[in-house]
C-alpha positions in Angstrom: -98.3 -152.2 70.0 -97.0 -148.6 70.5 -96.6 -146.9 67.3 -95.0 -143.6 68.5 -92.5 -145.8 70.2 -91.7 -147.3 66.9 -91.9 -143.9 64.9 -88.7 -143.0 67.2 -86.7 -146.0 65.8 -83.5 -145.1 63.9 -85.0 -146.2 60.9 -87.6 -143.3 60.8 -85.3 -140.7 60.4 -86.5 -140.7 56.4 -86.3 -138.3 53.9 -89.7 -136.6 52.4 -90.4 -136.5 48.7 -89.7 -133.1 47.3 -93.3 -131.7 46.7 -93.0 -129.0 44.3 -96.1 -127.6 45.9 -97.8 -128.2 48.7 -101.1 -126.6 50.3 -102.1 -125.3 54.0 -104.3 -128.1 54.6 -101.2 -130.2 53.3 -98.8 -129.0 55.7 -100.4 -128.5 58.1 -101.8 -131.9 58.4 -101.0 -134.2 61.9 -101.8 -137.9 61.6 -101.7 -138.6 65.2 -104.5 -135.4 66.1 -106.9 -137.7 63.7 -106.0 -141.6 65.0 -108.3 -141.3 67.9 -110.9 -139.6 66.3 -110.7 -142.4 63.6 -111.0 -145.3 66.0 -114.0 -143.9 67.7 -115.6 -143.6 64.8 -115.0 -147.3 63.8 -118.3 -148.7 65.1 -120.3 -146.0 63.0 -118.7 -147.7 60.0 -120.9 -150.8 60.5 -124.0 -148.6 60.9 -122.8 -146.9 57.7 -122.5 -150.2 55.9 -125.8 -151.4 57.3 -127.8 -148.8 56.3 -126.4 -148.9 52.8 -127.3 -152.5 52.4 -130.9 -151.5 53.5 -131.3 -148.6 51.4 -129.6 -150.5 48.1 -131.8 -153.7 48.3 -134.9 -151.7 49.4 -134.6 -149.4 46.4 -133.9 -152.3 43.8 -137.4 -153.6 45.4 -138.9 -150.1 45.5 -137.8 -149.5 41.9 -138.5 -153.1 40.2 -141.9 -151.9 38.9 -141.4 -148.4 37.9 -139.0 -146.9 35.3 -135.4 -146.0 35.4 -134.0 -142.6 36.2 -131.6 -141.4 33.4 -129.3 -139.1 35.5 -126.5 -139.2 33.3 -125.6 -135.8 33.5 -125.6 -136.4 37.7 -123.3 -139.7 36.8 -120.6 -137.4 34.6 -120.6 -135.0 37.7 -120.1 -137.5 39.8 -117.5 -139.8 38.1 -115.7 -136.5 37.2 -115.7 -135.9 40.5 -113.9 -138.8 41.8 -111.6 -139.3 39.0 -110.1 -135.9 39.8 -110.3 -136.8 43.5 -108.3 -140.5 42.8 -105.6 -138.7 40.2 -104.7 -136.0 42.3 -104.0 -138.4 45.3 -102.4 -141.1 42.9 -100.0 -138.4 42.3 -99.1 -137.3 45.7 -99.4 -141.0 46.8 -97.3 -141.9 43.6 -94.2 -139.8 44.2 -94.3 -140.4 47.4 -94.2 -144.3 46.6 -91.5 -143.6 43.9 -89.5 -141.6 46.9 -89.2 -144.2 49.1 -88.6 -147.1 46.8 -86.0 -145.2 45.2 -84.1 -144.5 48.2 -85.1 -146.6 51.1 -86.0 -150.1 48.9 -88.9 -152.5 49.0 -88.9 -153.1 52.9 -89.4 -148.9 54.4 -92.0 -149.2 51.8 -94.1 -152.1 52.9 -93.1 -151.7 57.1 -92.1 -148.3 57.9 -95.4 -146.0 58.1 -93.2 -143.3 57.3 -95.9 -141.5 55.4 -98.1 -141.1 57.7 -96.0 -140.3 60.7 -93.4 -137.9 59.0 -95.1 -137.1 55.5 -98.4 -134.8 56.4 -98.8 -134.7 52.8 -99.1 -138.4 52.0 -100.9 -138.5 55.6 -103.3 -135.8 54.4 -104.3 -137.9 51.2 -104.4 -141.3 53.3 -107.1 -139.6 55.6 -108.7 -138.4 52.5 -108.6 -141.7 50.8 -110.4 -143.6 53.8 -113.2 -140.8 54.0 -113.8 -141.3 50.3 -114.6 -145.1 50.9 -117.7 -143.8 52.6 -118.7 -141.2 49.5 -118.4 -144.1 47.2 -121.1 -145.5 48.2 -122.8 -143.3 46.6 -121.8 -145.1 43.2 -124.8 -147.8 44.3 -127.4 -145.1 44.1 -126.5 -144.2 40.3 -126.7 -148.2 39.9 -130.4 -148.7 41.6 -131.7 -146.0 40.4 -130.7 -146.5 36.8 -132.0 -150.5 37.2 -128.8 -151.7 36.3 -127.5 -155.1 37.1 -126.0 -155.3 40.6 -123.7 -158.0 41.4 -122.6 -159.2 44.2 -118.8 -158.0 43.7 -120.0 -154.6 43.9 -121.5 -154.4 47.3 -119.4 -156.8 48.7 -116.2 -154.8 47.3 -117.6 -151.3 48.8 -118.5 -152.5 52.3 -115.2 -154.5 53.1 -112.9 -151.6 51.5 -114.9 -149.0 53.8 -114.0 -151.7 57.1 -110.3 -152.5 56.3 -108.6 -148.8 55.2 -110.7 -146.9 58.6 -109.5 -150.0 60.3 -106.1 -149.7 59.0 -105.6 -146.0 59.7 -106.1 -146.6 63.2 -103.6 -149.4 63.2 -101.1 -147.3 61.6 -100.3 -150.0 59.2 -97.5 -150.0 56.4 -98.8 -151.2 54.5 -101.4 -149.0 53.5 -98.6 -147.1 51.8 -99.1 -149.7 49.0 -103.0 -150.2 49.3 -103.8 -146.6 49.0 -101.2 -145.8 46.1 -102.8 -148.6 44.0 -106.5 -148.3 44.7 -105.9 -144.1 43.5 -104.0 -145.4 40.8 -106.8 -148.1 39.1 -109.9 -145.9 40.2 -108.3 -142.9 38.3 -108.4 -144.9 34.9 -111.9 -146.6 36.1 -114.2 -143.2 37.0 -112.3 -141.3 34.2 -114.0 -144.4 31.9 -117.3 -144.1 33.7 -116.9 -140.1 32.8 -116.5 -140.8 29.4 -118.8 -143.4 29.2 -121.9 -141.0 30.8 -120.7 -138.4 28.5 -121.6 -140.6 25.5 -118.2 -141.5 24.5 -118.3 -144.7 22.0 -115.1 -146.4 24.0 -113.5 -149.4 22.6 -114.1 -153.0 24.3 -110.2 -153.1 25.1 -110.9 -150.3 27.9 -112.7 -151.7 29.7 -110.6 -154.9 29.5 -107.8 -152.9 30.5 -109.3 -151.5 33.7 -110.7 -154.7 34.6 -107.0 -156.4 34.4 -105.4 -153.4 36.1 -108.2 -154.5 38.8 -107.0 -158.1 38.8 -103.3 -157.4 38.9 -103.9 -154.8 42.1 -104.9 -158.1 44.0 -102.2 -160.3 43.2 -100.2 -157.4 44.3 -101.9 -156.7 47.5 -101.6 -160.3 48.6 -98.1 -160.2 46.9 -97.2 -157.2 49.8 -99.1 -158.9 52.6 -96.9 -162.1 52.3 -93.9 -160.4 52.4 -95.2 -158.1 55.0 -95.8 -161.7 57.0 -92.2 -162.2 55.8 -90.8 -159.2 57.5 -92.4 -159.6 60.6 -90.8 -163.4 61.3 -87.4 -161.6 60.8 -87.7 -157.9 61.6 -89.5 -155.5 62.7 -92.9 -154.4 60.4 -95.6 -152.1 61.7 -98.6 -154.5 60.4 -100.2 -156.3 63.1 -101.1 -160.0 62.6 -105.2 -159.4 62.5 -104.4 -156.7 60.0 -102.6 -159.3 57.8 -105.2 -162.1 58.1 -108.1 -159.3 57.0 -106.2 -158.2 54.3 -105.3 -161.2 52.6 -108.5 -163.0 53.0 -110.1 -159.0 51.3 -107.6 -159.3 48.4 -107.9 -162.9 47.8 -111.7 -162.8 47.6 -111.5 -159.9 45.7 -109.3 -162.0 43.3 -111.7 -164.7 42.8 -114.5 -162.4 42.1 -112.8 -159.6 39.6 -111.2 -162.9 37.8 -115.1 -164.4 37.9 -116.4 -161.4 36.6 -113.7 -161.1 33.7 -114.6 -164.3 32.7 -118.4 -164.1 32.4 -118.1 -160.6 31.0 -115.3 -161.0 28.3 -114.3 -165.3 27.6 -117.7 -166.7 28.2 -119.8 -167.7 24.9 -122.5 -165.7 26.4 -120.6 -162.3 26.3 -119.2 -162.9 23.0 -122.8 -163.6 21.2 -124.1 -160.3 23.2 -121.0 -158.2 21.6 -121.8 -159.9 18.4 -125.5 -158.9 18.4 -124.7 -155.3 19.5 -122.2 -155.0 16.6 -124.7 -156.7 14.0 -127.5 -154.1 15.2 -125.2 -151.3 14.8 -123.9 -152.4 11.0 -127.3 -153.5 10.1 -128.7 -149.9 9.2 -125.5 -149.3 6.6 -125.9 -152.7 5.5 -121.7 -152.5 5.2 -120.9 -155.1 6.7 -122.8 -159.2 7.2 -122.1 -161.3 10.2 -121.3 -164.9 9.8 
């Protein structure tokens, strides 16, 4: 499929969101200079992804007889880090979201890559978004080495995100408009939590909730945009390939089953409710203010 053929299609001719300010490395910015670069780079990916699975599950075995590391001040750093990182591309991702909706309706947004072929600010924070999938891997390390419990969501989660959005920059797809904008959106509230919660913030249960449903409702929407991406493409033109569609909806649906699994066993079952019921009985118990039945 020949995207720059496409990108010459009446419908490109698109207006750009009105950034009230935008940087050098902004503007300057040319999707199509990085697409080969990007698809070269693909196969590394898998090495990447290998050698993370190595490292993690070595460590945990390394590590299962010695104490924990503490590096909480390293964790704040590093969640404060990517919380800036995911709010300042939620909001050039966001208004450019807003921008198209607003004007151009629900079918530019979801099959006219627009924003990466004539936005090099949107482009510029796509190209910064798929590079970050590789530095957050790094939140493993923080979990291994503080002999927390890994599950299987986690791992699973970072290696198939890292796959699909270099995959999908290559492809040029359209739907990574959507993808991206959400994923900045929900990982700004999550690492801002994780900031918070290194810092030794006492937050409320209902947080953590929040994030967790905000994590669950991002899947229904991503498979929500791949059907009707699916939809487009039986009656017009959509730039999503077919392989793209199958790899995305079999990533969000399994992502689906496992966030709404892990919200289950960590806020309905019986199990999570008699741990939050021993942790609030410990903390009363010194005032004596308060008896639980």
């Amino acid at each position: 499929m020949d995207y720059k053929m496409k990108e010459n299609m009446s419908y490109m001719q698109m207006s750009q969101p009105n950034y009230s300010y935008v940087l050098n490395l902004e503007k300057n910015f040319i999707y199509w200079d990085t697409v080969t670069p990007m698809n070269d780079h693909l196969p590394y990916c898998l090495v990447y992804c290998a050698i993370y699975v190595i490292l993690v599950f070595s460590g945990k075995y390394y590590l299962s007889d010695k104490p924990k590391f503490d590096l909480r001040r390293w964790l704040t750093l590093w969640s404060l880090m990517l919380a800036t990182f995911s709010i300042l591309g939620f909001l050039r991702m966001g208004s450019e979201m807003f921008h198209t909706l607003s004007n151009y309706g629900f079918y530019y947004s979801v099959c006219v890559p627009n924003f990466l072929t004539r936005d090099p600010v949107a482009a510029f924070w796509t190209f910064s978004f798929t590079l970050s999938k590789v530095v957050e891997l790094g939140d493993t390390a923080f979990i291994v080495l503080r002999k927390q419990p890994l599950i299987f969501l986690h791992w699973y989660h970072h290696i198939t995100v890292l796959l699909y959005t270099w995959y999908s920059y290559g492809e040029t797809s359209a739907t990574g408009r959507w993808f991206t904008t959400m994923n900045l959106f929900v990982h700004s509230w999550m690492y801002s939590y994780y900031a918070l919660k290194a810092m030794g913030f006492s937050l409320r249960k209902w947080i953590a909730i929040t994030i967790t449903t905000l994590q669950l409702l991002q899947m229904v929407v991503g498979c929500a945009i791949v059907f009707a991406a699916y939809y487009y493409m039986q009656i017009n033109e959509c730039n999503v390939t077919l392989s793209n569609i199958k790899f995305s909806m079999l990533m969000y649906f399994s992502y689906f089953i496992l966030f709404a699994r892990f919200f289950q066993q960590a806020y309905l079952s019986n199990k999570s409710k008699d741990k939050a019921k021993k942790a609030y009985a410990n903390k009363t118990s010194s005032n004596d203010k308060v008896k639980i039945k």
